[in-house]
N, C-alpha and C positions, 0 to 999 in steps of 0.2 A: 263190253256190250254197250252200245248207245240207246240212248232215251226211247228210240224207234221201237226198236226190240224190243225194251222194257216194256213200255206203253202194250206192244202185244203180247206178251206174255201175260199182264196184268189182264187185259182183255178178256183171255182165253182163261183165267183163273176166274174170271169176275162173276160165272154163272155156276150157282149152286149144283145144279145137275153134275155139272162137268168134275167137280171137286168131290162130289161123292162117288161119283162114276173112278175116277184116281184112287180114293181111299179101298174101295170095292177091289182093285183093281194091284193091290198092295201085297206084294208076293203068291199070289195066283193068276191064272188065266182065265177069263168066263168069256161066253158066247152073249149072243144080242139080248136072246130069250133068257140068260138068265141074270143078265144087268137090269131087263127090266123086270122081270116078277122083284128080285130087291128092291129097285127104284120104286118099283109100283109109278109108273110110266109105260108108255105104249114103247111095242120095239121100234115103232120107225121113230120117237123121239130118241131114243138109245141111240140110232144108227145114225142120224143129226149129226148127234154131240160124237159120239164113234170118228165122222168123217170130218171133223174141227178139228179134234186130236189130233188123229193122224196127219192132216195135212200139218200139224206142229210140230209131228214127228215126236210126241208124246206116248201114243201107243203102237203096238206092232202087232197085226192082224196073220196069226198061222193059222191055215189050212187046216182042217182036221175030218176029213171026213165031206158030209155034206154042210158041215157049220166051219166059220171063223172064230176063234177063241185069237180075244185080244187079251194084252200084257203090257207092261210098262216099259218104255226105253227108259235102261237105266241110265245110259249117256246121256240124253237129254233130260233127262230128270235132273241129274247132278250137275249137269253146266246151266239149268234153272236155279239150283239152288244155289251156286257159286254167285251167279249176276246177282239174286237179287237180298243176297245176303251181303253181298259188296254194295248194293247200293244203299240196305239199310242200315248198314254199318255195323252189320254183327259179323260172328265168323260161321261160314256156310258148315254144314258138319261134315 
């Protein structure tokens, strides 16, 4: 992975919402409404930072009804962790 990537990936990590929005986000699936009563943030900032992810290809948005319950790509979580565990020179887990 080149510095480009990195640099975005860094990016897209660099905003606190987004990082607890992942941790929230950590072997379950929650809807807008309920990222934000957690967050204690409005839903449409939830669905902001929702539509950064996703275009990362970090979360994955299923259908359920009349809501979206998002989830983490684990493919892309783990080929995050591989770059930038290579770039910081530890070993990714």
């Amino acid at each position: 992975m080149g510095a480009k990537e990195l640099a975005h990936i860094c990016k897209i990590l660099s905003v606190e919402t987004r990082l607890r929005i992942i941790q929230l986000l950590t072997g379950r699936s929650l809807c807008v409404g309920a990222l934000s009563r957690r967050l204690a943030v409005t839903q449409g900032a939830v669905s902001q930072h929702l539509r950064i992810l996703r275009e990362a290809r970090l979360v994955i948005g299923d259908k359920r009804g009349y809501f979206v319950h998002y989830r983490l790509n684990e493919k892309t979580l783990a080929k995050w962790n591989k770059a930038l565990g290579a770039f910081l020179g530890t070993r990714a887990g």
